[in-house]
N, C-alpha and C positions, 0 to 999 in steps of 0.2 A: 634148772628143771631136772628133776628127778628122772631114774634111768627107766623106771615103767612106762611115764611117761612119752620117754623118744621112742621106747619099742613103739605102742600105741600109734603115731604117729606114723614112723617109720612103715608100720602094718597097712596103715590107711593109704600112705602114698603108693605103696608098691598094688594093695589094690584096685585102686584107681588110674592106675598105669596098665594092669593089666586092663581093665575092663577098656580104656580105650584104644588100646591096639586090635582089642577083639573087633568095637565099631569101625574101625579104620579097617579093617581084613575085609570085614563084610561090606562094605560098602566100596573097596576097589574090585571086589568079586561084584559085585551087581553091574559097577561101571563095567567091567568084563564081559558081564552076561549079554549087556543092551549094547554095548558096540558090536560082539561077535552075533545077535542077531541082527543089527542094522548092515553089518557086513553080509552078510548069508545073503540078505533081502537085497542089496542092491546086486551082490553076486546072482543073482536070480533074475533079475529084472533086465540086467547088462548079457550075461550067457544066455539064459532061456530065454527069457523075452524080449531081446534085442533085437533081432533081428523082423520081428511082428511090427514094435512102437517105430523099426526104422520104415518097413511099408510103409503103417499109417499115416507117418510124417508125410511121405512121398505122395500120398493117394491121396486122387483128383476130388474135388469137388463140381457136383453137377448141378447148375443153376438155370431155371427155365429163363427165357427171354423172351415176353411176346413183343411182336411187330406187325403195325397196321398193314390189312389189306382193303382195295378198293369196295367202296359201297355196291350195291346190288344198284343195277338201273333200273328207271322207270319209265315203260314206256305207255303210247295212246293203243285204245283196241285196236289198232290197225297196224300197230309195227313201228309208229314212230318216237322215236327219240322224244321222250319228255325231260330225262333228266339226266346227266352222264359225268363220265370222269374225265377231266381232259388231264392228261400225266404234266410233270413239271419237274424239273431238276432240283435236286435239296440237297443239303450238307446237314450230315447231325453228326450229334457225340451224345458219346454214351461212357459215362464214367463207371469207374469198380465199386467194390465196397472199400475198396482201402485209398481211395484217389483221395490226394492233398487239397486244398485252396489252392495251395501254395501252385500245384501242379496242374490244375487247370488253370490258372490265371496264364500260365504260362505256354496252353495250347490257346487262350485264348491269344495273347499279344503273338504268337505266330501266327494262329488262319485272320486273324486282322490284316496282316499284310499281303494275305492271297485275297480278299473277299472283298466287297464292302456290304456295311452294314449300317444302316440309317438309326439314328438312336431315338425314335421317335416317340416310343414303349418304356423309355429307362423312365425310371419315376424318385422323388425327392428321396423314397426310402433307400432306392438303390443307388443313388447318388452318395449319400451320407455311409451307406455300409462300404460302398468301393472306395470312399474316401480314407477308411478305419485299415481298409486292408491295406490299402497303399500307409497310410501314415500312423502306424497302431501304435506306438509310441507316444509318440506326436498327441493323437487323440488320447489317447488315455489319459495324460496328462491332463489334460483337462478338468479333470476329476478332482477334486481336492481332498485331503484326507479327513477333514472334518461328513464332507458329502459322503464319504465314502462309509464312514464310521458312524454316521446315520440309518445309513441302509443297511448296515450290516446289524445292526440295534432291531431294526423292524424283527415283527413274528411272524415272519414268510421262510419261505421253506426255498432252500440252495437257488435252486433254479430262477425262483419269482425272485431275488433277489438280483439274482445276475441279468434279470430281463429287465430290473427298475436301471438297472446301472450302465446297460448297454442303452438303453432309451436316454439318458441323463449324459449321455458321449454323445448321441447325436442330436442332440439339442444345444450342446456346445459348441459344434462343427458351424462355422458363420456363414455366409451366404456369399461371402467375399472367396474363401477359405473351396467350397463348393464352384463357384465360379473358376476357380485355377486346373480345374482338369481342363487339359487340353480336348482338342476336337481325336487328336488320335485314342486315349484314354477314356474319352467317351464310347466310341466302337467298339475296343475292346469290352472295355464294360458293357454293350447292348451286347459281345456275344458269351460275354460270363454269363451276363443274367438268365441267358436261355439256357446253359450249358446246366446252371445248378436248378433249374426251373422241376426237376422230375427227380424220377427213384434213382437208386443205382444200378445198374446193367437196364437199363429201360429207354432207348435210343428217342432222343430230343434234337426235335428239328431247329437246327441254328439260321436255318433260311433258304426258306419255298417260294419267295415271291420276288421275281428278278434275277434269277442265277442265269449268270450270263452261259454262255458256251465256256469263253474263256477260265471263267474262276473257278465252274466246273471241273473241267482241265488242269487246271493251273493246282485245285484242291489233291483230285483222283491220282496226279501224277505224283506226289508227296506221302503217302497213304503211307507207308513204311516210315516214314520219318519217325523217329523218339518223340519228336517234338510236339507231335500232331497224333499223340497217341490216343486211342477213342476217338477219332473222325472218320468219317466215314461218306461217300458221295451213294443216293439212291434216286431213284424217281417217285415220286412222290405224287398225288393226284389232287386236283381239283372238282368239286362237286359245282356242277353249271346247270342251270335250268332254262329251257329253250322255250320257254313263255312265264307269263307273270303271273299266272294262276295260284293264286296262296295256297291254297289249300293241296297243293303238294308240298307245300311245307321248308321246313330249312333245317340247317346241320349248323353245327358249331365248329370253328375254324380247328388247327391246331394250338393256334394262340389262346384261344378262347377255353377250350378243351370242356373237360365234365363239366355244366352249371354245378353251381355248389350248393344249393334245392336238393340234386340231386347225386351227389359225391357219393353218398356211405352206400348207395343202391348199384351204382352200375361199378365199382370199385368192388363188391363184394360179387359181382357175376366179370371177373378177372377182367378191367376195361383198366385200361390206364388214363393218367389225369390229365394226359392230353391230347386224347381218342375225340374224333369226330362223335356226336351223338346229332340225331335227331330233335328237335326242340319244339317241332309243331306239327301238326296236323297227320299230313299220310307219313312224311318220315317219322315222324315220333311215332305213330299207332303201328307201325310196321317197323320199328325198330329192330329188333330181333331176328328178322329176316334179312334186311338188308344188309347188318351190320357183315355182317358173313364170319369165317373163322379164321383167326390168326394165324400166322407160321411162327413155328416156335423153333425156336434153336438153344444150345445147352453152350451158355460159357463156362468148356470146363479149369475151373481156377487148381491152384497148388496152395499147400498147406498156410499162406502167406496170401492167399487172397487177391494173387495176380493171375490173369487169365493167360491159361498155354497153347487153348484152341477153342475154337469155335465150331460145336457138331450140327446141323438140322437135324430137325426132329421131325416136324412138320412141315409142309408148305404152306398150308394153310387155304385156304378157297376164298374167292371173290362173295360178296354178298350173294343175296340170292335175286331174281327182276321181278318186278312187279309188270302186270300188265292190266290195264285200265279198260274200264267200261265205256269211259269218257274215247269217244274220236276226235281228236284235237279239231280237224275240219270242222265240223259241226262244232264245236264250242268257239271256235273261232269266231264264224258264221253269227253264230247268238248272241254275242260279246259285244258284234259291233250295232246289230238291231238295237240291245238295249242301250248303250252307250249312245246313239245317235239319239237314241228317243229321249234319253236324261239329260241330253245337252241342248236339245230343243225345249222341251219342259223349263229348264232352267232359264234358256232365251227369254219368255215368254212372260207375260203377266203374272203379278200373285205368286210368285215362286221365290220368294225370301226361305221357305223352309224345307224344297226338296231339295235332296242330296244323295239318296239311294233309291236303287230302284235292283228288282232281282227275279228271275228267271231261272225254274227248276225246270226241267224232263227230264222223266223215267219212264222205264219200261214198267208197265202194269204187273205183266207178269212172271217176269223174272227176277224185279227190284234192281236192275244195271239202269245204274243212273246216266243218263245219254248227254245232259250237259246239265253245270251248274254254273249259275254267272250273277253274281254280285259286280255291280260299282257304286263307286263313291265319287262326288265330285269333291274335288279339293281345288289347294294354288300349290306353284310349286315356290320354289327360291324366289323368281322374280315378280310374284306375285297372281302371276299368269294361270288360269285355270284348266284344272287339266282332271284328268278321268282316273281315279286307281281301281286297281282291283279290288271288289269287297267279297269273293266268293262265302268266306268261311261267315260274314253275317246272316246268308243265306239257313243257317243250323244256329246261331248263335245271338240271334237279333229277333224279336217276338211283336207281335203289332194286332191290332185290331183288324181282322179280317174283312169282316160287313156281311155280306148277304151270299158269299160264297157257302157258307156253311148252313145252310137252309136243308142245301140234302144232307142234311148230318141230324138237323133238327126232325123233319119229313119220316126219317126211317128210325129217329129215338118214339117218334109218338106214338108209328106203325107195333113197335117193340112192347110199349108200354101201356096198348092199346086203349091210347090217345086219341086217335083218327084211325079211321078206313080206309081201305082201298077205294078212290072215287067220289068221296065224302062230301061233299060242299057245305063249305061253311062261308057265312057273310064277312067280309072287309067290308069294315067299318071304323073309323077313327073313334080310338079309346079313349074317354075322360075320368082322370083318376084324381079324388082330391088331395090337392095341393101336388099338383103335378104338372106339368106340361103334359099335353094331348099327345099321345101315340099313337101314331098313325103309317097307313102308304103314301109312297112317297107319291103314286098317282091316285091318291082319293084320301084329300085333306079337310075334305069339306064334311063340318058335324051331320052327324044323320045323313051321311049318304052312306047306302047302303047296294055294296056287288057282293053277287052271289060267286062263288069262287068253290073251282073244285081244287083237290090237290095238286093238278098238273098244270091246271091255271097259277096255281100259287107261285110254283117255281117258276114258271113261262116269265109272267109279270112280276118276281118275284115278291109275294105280299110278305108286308110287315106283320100286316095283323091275323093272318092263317098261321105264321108258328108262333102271334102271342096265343093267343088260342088253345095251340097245342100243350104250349108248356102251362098256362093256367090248369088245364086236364092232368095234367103229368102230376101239377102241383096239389091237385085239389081243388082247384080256389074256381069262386064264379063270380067274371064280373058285372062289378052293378056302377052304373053311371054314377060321378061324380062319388063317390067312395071308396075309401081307402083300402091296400091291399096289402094282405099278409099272406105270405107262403109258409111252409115248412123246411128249417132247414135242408132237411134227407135232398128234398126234390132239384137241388143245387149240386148234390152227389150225384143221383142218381141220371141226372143229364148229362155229367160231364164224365162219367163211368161211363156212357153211351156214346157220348163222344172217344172219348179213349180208344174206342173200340178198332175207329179208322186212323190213330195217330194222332188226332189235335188232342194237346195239353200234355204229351207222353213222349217221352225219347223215341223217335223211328230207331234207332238201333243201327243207324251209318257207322260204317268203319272208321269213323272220326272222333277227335277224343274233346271232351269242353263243350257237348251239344245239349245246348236249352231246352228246358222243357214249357215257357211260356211265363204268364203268370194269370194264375189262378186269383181272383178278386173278389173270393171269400163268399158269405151268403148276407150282406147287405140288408136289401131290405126287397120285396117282390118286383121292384120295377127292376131292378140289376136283372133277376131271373127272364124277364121279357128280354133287356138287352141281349145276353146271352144266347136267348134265341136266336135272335138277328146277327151273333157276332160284333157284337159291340160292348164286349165286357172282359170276357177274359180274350190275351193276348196267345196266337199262335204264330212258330215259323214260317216261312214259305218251304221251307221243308217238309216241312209238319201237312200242310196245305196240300201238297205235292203226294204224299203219301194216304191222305184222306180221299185224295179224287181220285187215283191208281186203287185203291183200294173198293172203288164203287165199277170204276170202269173193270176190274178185273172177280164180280161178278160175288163181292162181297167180303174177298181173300186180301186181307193182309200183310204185305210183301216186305221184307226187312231191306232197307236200300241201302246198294253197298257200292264203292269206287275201284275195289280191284277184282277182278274177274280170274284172272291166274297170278300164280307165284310159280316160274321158272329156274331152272338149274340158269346157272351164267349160260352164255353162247361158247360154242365150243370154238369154233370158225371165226368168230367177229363178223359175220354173214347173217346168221340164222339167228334164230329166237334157241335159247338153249329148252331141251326136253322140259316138258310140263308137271310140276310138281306136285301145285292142287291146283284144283279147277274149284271155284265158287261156288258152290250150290245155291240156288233157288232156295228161299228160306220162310215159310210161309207162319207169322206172328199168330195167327187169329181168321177166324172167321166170324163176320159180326152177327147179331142174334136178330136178323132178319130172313126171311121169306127171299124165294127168287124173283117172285111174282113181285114181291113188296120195292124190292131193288132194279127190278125190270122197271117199274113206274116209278122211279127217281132217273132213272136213264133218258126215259123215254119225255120226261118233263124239262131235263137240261138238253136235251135235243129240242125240243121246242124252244127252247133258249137262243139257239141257234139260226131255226127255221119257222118258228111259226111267228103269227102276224102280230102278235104282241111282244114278241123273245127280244130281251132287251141287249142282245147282240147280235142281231138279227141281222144290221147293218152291215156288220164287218166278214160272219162266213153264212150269208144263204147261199153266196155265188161261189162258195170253196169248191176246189174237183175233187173234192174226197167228205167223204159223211164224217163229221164229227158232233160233239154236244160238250157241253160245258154252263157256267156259270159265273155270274160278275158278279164284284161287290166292292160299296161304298160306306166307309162307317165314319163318323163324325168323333174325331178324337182331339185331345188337348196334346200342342205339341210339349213334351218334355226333355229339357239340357240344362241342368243347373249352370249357372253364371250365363247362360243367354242371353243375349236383350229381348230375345220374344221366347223367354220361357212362360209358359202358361195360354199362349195364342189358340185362338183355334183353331183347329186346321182339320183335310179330309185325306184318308190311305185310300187304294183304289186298289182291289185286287180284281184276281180271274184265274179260271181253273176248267181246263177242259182235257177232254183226250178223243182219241182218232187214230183208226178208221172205226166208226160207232158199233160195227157189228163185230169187227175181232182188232182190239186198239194193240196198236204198237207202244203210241205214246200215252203219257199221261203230264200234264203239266199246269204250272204254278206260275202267276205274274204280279207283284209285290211291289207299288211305291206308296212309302209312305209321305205323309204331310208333300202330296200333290199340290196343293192352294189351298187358299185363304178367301176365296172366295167359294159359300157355297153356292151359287145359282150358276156360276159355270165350271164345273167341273169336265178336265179334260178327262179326254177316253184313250189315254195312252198304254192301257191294262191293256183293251180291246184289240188296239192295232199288233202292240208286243207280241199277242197271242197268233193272232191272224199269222204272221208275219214269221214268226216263229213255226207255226204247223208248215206253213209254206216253204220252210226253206228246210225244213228237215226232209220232206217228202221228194223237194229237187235234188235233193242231193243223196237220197238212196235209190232215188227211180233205177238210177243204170249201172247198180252196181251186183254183182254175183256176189254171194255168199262163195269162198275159195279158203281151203285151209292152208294158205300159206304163211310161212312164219320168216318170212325174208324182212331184216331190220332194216328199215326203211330213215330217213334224215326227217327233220325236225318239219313241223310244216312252215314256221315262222323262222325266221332269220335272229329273234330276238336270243340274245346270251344273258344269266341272270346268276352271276356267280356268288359263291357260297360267302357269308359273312357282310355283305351290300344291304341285307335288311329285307324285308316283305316286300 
């Protein structure tokens, strides 16, 4: 190689040397630069703000905790005990956010040995997970790597995959394998289950029902122990009900906790998921009052999520009481009139298909319902027939009325100027073609012909005085042995009329799940006849109840309600705690009638009463006190799918009156249906219930003062009806 050449070369490598040492400069100057600012930076973060990031290591964390307080009670208008807490010894745990398996397992296998604990609640699922925990190896194995390499192939997502495969471990575990926990291994596991059953910091009752004194003790005295760390001894309460009346309703145990209907509602108004709730009638509809307000307290944790103390925040307050319209006496009293009268009925001939029978009063004009009383006959276990409570069918149970509801028809026609005041019109059995003959039930014979005024109508009550009315109503005029058409409207327009007094319409009782009937549409014009008479569309005895308080109380519409006051707790355990609200009087409507018009529907179910045709004339001409009212019998088809006598026919037997006639207290309702099966004897079991009923209300407030004492008085019945036992 020529010497130009090696220069050339020569040139190239020395520049090429230089230029990479220059890259080599600058790039251990840049390493330079970013360690001497990563230096600075932690020099910064270590000097200047070391000693900040060391507080905030150190500083507490504040976590709320609620914890139950007792329900609000409920008591009768007069101070007694309807519904209460009776306290009870509990044991809970309440784990952290950072607590182990591993670590409660191992408070559970210690308070096992203080406690006992029946495994009654452990279920196949929790058999097979405490099997996993104990034997996780063991189980897993089970698994084969082809199963395994199946599901990990599916197109689910982490989780679902780990839920196939956790499912696919316990479907492995044998029955033999499941059998080998011991009885002690069982226990523990019934008190794991409860322990992991809630949130974390959210104290879980491990056992309210039998805590002895001793385990009590034997628990409270250990509380400090490591071993037993999150247990905890309190008192804890039981919800007891000191009669069987449904319609105050029921709670859900602790075990039980939120229905899951209802999870995402009472979880989102800060309840926990194993909070007593309300689940019927007055406790459900008063919920929110009784539930009362938690006491909260703050576990405050360290940066490590272990708790260093425990602050109160709150105490929290007891529910709030309800106090009732109902005086347990007097519903007592009620309960057993109709119950004897439904068990005779039942003794009796032709009584294959009663089974209910129900008794409303209210006050006319206040709307305080003074008693309600549903029963049911049933059998119990040994087949033996026995009486339950049916109160709540009383708002929820709908029937053919019959000939109660005449003054509802009487003051729609007054309205619609139908009829007159004093009007007389002829009963006379109606021949419609291709019909059966409509007629009174005292004047069946063709072409007879009685002259009938409006008061007479209700007295005797005529069939064919409100067809009459309502053909007027309808437009329509009848002609012998030819067919009949109405207009739709006039099937509105009557039952708009009716509405007025509550039949076909929610009364608007503080109870929740309350029927409105059923409405049976516009048919064809002989329906529209029935209807007049109560023999078409279905009302409550509630409904019924609020129709005749609504005439007795001078045309006003009264909204009938079960609790009269809402009180602060008792302050004494003595007294009724101070009065919170007070109930008002609530008046729905006034119906579009005349006083005059509504004085002569009064004065016509007082002849019902007392005059020589009043076809209860029997049971109060000889009452000591003026009352008037109305009875009614309507011919209905019994219905109960899968019955043997579904479709039979059968007769309801109502009544409705109220007293004292010139300024009423009472107002009431008396409902059985499918009485018998035969109709030519029809009992008069409506009539006596009623009798018998006005009689015993008025014995038993003769000798009493009105006094505003508020002294909580004991239960009047001996009976206990504890929480989570059923309706």
């Amino acid at each position: 190689m020529n010497t130009p050449q090696k220069r050339r070369i020569s040139l190239a490598r020395a520049k090429l040397k230089s230029h990479t040492v220059f890259r080599m400069n600058v790039l251990f100057f840049s390493i330079f630069l970013l360690f001497s600012v990563l230096i600075l930076r932690l020099g910064y973060l270590q000097i200047v703000k070391g000693e900040d990031f060391t507080r905030a290591l150190a500083r507490t964390e504040e976590v709320p905790v609620n914890t139950s307080v007792p329900r609000g009670r409920i008591f009768d208008s007069e101070g007694r005990v309807q519904v209460d807490n009776n306290p009870v010894n509990a044991i809970t745990y309440t784990k952290m956010q950072t607590t182990k398996r591993e670590e409660m397992l191992t408070v559970a296998s210690e308070l096992a040995k203080l406690i006992e604990k029946e495994p009654d609640r452990v279920t196949l699922r929790d058999k097979q997970d405490f099997y996993i925990l104990l034997h996780g190896e063991e189980a897993t194995a089970k698994v084969t790597d082809e199963e395994r390499q199946a599901i990990e192939n599916e197109n689910f997502q982490e989780k679902e995959k780990q839920r196939k495969l956790d499912a696919l471990i316990r479907e492995k575990i044998t029955e033999k394998e499941l059998n080998s926990l011991t009885a002690e291994e069982l226990e523990i596991l019934a008190i794991y289950r409860e322990m992991t059953s809630g949130y974390a910091l959210s104290p879980q009752i491990i056992k309210n029902e039998g805590v002895t004194d001793e385990e009590f003790a034997r628990v409270s005295e250990r509380l400090t122990d490591p071993k037993l760390k999150g247990v905890n001894t309190v008192t804890d309460w039981k919800r007891v009900k000191s009669t069987e009346l449904t319609i105050l309703g029921s709670t859900t145990t602790p075990d039980q906790g939120i229905p899951a209907s209802k999870l995402d509602y009472y979880l989102a108004r800060d309840y926990s998921r194993n909070d007593r709730v309300g689940t019927s009638f007055l406790e459900e509809q008063y919920e929110e009052v009784l539930q009362g307000q938690k006491s909260v307290v703050k576990n405050i944790t360290d940066g490590r999520g272990s708790v260093v103390d425990t602050v109160p925040v709150d105490e929290g307050k007891p529910g709030k009481d309800l106090v009732l319209t109902i005086d347990s006496e007097i519903q007592s009293a009620m309960e057993k009139i109709v119950e004897d009268k439904l068990l005779a009925l039942k003794r009796g001939p032709n009584s294959q298909l009663v089974k209910d029978a129900y008794l409303v009063m209210m006050n006319p004009q206040n709307g305080e319902i003074i008693s309600l009383v549903g029963k049911r006959i049933g059998e119990d276990r040994d087949g033996k027939t026995v009486v339950n409570d049916y109160a709540f069918g009383a708002f929820t149970a709908s029937h053919e009325m019959g000939s109660t509801v005449k003054g509802a028809t009487l003051l729609t026609g007054y309205s619609q100027d139908a009829v007159e005041l004093n009007e007389v019109m002829i009963d006379e059995p109606l021949k419609f073609a291709s019909s059966t003959q409509k007629n009174s039930i005292f004047n069946t014979q063709l072409f007879n012909r009685i002259p009938m005024s409006d008061l007479q109508a209700i007295e005797r009550s005529s069939n064919v005085y409100m067809f009459k009315i309502a053909l007027r109503i309808a437009g329509a005029t009848y002609q012998y042995n030819r067919g009949l058409r109405v207009p739709e409207e006039s099937f509105t327009t009557m039952r708009k009329s009716y509405a007025q007094f509550g039949l076909g319409v929610k009364t608007g009782i503080d109870l929740p799940n309350e029927a409105t009937g059923y409405a049976g549409g516009s048919a064809n014009g002989y329906s529209l006849l029935d209807m007049a008479i109560g023999q078409y569309d279905t009302y409550t005895p509630l409904q019924l109840a609020q129709y005749i308080s609504t005439i007795a109380n001078n045309g006003y519409r009264m909204q009938p309600h079960l609790v009269k006051e809402i009180r602060q707790p008792s302050i004494d355990g003595t007294n009724l705690g101070p009065i919170e609200t007070t109930v008002e009087p609530k008046v729905l409507n006034r119906i579009n009638n005349t006083q005059e018009e509504i004085n002569q529907v009064k004065e016509g179910m007082r002849r019902v009463y007392t005059g020589a045709q009043g076809s209860a004339r029997a049971y109060f001409q000889d009452a000591p006190y003026t009352a008037a009212g109305k009875t009614g019998t309507a011919e209905v088809q019994f219905y109960e799918k899968d019955h043997p006598l579904n479709g039979e026919s059968s007769i309801n037997i109502a009544h409705i009156g109220f007293a004292p006639f010139e300024n009423p207290e009472i107002a009431y309702a008396v409902v059985i249906p499918y009485v018998t099966t035969d109709y030519k004897n029809v009992p008069k079991a409506n009539n006596e219930i009623a009798r018998a009923a006005a009689d015993k209300y008025f014995e038993l407030t003769k000798s009493r003062v009105n006094d505003s004492t508020s002294e909580i008085l004991p239960p009047y019945t001996a009976t206990e009806v504890e929480e989570g036992t059923g309706e």
